[in-house]
C-alpha positions as CSV (number, residue, x, y, z in Angstrom):
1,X,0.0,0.0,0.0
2,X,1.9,3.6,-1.2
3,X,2.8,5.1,1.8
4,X,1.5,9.0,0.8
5,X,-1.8,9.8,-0.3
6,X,-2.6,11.5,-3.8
7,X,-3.2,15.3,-4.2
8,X,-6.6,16.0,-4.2
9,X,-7.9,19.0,-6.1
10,X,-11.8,19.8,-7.1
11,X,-14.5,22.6,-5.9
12,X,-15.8,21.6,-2.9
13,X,-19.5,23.5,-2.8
14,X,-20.8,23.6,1.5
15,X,-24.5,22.3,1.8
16,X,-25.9,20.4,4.7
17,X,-24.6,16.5,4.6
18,X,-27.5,14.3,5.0
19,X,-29.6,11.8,2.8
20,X,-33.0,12.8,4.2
21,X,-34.9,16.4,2.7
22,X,-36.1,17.3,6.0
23,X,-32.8,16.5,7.4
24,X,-30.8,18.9,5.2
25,X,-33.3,21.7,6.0
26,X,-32.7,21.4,9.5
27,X,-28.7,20.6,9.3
28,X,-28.6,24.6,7.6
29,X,-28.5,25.7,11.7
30,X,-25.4,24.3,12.0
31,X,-23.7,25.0,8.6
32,X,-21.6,27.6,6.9
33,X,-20.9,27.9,3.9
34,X,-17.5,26.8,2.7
35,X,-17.3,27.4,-1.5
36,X,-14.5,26.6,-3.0
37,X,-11.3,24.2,-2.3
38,X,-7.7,26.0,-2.2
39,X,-5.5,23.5,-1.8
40,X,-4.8,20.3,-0.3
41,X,-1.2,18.7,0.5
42,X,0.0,15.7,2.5
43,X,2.6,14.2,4.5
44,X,4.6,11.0,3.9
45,X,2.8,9.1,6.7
46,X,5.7,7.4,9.0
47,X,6.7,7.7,12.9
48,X,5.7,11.4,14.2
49,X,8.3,14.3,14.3
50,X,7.4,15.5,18.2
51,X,4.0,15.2,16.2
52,X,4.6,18.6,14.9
53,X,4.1,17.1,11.7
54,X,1.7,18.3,9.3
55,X,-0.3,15.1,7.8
56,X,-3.3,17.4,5.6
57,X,-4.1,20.7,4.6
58,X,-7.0,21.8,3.4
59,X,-7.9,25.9,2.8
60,X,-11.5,26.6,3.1
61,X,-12.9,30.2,2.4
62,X,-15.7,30.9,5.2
63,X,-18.4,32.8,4.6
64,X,-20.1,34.1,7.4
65,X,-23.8,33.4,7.3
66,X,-26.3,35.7,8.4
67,X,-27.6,35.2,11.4
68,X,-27.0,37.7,13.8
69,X,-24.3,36.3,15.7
70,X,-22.1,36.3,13.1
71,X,-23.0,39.5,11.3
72,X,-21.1,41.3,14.6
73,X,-17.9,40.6,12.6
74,X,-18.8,41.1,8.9
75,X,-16.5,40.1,6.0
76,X,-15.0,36.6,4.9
77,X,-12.9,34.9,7.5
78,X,-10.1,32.4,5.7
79,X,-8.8,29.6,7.2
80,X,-6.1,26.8,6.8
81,X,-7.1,23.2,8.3
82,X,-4.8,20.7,8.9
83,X,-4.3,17.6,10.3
84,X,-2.2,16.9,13.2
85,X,-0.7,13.8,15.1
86,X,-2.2,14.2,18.5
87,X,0.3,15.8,21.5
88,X,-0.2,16.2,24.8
89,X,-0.9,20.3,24.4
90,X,-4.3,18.9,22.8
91,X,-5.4,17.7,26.1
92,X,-7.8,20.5,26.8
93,X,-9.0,21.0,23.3
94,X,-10.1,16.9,23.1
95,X,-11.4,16.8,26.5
96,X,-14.2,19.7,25.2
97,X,-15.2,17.5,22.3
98,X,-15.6,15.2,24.5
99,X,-17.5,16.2,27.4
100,X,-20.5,14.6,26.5
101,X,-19.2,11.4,25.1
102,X,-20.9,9.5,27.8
103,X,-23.9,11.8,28.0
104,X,-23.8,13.5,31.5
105,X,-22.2,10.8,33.4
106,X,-19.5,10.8,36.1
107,X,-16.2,8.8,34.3
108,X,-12.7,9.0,34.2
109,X,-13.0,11.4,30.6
110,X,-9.2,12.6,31.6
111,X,-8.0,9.1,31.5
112,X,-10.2,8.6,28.2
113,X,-7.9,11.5,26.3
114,X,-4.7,10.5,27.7
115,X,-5.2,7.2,25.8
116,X,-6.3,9.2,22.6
117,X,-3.3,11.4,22.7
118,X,-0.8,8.9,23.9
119,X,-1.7,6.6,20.7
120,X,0.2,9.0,18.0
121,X,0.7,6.0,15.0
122,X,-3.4,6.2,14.5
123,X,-5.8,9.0,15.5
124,X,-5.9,12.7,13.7
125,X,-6.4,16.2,15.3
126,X,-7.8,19.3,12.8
127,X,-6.9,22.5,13.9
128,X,-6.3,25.8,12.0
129,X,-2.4,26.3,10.8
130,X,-0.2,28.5,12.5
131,X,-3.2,29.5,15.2
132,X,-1.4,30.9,18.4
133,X,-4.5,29.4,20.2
134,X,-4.0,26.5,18.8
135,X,-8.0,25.7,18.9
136,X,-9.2,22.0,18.5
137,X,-12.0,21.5,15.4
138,X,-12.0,18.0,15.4
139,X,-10.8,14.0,17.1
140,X,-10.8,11.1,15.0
141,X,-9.3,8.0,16.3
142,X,-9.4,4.3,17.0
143,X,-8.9,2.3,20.5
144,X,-8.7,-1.4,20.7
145,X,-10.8,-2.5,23.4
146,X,-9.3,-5.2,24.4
147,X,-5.5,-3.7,24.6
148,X,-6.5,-1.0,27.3
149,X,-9.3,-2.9,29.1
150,X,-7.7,-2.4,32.3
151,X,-7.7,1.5,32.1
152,X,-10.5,2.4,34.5
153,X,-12.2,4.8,31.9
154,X,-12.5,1.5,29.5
155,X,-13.7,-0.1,32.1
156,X,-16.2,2.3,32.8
157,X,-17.0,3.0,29.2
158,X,-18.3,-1.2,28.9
159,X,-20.2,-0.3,32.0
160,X,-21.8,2.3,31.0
161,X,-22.8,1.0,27.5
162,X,-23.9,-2.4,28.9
163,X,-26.1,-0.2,31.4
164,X,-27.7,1.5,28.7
165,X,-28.3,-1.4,26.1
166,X,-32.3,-2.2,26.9
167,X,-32.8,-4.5,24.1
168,X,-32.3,-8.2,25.4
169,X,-31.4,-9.0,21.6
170,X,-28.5,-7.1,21.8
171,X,-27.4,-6.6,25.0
172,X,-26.0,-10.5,24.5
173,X,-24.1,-9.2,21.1
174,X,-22.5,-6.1,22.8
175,X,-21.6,-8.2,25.7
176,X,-19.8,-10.4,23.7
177,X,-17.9,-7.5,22.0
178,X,-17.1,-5.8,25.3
179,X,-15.6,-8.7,26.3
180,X,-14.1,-11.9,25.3
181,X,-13.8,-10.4,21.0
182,X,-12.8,-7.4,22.5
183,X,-9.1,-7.5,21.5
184,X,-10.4,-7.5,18.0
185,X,-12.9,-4.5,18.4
186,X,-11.9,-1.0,18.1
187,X,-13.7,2.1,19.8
188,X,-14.0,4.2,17.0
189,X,-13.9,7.8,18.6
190,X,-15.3,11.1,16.0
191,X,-16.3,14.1,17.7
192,X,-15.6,17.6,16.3
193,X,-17.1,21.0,16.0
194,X,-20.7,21.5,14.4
195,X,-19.8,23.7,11.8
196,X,-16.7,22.2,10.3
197,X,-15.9,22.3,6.5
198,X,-17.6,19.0,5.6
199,X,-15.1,18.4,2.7
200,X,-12.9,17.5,5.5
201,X,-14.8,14.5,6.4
202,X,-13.6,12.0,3.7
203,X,-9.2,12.9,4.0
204,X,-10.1,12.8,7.6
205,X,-11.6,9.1,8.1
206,X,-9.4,8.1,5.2
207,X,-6.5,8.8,7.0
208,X,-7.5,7.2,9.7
209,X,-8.0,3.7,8.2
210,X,-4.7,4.0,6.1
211,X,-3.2,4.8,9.4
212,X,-4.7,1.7,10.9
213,X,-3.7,-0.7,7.6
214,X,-0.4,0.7,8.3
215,X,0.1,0.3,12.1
216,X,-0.7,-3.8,11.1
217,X,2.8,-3.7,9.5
218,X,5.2,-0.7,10.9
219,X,4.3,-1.0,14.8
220,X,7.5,-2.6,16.6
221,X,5.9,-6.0,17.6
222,X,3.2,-8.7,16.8
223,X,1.3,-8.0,19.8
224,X,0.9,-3.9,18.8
225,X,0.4,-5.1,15.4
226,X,-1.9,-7.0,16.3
227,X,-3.6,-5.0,18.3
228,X,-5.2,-2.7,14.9
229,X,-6.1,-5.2,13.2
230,X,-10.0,-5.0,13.7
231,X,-13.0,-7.5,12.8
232,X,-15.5,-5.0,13.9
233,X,-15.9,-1.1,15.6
234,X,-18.0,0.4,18.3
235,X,-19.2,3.8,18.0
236,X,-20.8,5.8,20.2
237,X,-23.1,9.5,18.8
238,X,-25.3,11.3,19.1
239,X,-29.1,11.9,17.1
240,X,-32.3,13.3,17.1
241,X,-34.8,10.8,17.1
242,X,-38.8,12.1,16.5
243,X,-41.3,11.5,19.7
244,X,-43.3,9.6,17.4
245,X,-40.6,7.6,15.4
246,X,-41.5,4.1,17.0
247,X,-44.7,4.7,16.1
248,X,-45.9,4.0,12.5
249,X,-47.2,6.8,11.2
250,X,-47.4,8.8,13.3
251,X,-45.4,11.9,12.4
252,X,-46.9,15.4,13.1
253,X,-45.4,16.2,9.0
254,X,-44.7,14.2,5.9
255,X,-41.6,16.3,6.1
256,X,-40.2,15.6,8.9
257,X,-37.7,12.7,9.4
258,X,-37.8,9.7,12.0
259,X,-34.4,10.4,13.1
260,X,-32.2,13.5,12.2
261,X,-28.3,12.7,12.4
262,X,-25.9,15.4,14.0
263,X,-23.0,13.9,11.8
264,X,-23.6,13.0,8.4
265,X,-21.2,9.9,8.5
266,X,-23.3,8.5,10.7
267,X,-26.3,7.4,8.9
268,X,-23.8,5.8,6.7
269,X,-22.2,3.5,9.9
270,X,-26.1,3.2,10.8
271,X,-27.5,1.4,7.8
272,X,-24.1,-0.5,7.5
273,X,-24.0,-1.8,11.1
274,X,-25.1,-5.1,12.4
275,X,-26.9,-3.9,15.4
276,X,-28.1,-0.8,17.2
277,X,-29.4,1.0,19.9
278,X,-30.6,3.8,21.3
279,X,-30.8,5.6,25.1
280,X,-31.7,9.0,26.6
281,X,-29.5,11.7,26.5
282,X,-29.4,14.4,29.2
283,X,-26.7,16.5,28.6
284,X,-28.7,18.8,25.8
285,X,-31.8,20.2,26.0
286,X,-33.5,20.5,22.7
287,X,-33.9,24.8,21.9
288,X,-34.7,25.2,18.0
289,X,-38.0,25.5,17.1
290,X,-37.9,23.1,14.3
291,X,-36.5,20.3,16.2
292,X,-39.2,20.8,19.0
293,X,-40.3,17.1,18.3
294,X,-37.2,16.2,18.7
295,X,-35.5,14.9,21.6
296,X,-31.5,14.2,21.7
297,X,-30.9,10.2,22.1
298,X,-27.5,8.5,22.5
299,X,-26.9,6.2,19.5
300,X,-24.4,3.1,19.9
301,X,-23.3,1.0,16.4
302,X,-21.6,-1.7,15.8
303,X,-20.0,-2.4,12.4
304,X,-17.8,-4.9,10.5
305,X,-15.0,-3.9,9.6
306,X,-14.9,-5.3,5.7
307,X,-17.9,-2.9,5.5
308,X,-15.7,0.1,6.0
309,X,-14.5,0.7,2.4
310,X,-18.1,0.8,1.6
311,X,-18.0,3.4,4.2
312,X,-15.7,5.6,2.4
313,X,-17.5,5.0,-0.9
314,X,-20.3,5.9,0.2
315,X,-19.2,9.2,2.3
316,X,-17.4,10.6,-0.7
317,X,-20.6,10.0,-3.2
318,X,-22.3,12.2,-0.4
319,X,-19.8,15.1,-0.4
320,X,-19.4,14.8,-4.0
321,X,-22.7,14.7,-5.3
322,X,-24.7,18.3,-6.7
């Protein structure tokens, strides 16, 4: 497999990412508009440089839209994303994404991000180049379950799921996955800012399963080797499921959707997955008016991994497409 990805070039035209009419109405509150591609390099992936290396960089124009938050500032805003090995400096940043990973509960999240940034060889931070704040957009990364299932926030990460898994069906499969497959499982961890440039998303989980392919052969030993290569992913995200969306038709509108999806990727990973399921989430409160029969709901997928390159098929027909 060639070690550094091609140069990408194209327009890349910002609308709201979803497959669903009422979906893409709604996703416009938390899109800006991002029209046209600049320029997009790469590194030659290998061992980190004090993971000061760049590994993507992709220019976006930003428009500001017009609501009037943003019309305070007035004017185009440019800025550079790129991709970044994870470091301990990102600490803070990740531990915001995160917050809500496990909805409002009490868990060791610090011990969580230590293991993100302490695994450099796979796992991607976005921030803006050259940014003295060095802000955080976006996480992406991949933890075998099995390999850190004596860390207490793993531990309390199968506990919590298992908790939360109310469908006897299932609970049996996920049990099975939390435990004795679990060295072949990876917790695939996304979280990142509403409204980043969603051209990002395919360089983003494409480096991520090329980083994953390559950590099979370039890690030091068999066991680390071992330890990425996957039959199947966890993931853990967030929706908006309707009130009445277990009940058959029953929706207030022919427009409106059963379930709404706060990332785009993720109805991809939910129609691929092998099983499902949903719980309560408490650490939003629903505000918009058009999501007022809404309510926010935890959703937990599990997915093989041969279905990933279908995956990224699939996600880059969604960015792509008019």
């Amino acid at each position: 497999m060639p070690r550094r990805p091609t140069r990408r070039h194209g327009s890349l035209i910002a609308r709201p990412l979803t497959f669903a009419p009422f979906s893409r109405s709604l996703a416009h509150l938390h899109s800006t508009h991002m029209p046209k591609h600049q320029m997009l390099g790469s590194k030659v992936p290998g061992p980190p440089s004090n993971n000061k290396v760049v590994k993507k960089i992709l220019k976006e124009k930003i428009e500001q839209s017009e609501s009037s938050e943003e019309e305070e500032f007035g004017g185009d805003v440019q800025a550079d994303f790129a991709f970044f090995d994870p470091k301990p400096d990102d600490f803070h940043g990740v531990k915001i994404l995160l917050h809500s990973y496990l909805d409002n509960t009490e868990w060791d999240l610090s011990g969580f991000v230590d293991l993100i940034l302490e695994q450099t060889t796979v796992g991607t931070v976005v921030k803006i180049e050259d940014d003295e704040d060095n802000g955080l957009f976006s996480v992406v990364s991949a933890l075998n379950l099995g390999r850190y299932k004596d860390h207490k926030c793993i531990a309390e990460l199968k506990e919590f799921l298992l908790k939360h898994c109310l469908e006897k069906s299932i609970k049996g499969d996920l049990r099975v996955l939390l435990g004795e497959q679990a060295h072949n499982v990876g917790l695939l961890v996304s979280r990142r800012v509403v409204n980043l440039p969603p051209q990002l998303l395919p360089p983003l989980y494409d480096a991520l399963c090329d980083e994953i392919s390559w950590a099979t052969e370039d890690e030091p030993t068999e066991e680390l080797r071992n330890s990425f290569r996957f039959n199947s992913y966890v993931l853990v995200s967030k929706i908006y499921k309707h009130k009445n969306a277990d009940k058959k038709n029953r929706l207030s509108s022919d427009s409106e959707e059963a379930v709404i999806y706060v990332n785009p990727e993720d109805e991809i990973f939910h129609k691929l997955s092998l099983w499902s399921f949903n719980f309560p989430f408490h650490a939003e409160q629903v505000t918009a008016h058009e999501l007022k029969n809404y309510r926010p709901m935890g959703l937990v997928m599990a997915v093989e991994a041969d279905k990933v390159s279908t995956f990224r098929e699939q996600l880059r027909s969604l960015i792509d497409e008019p």
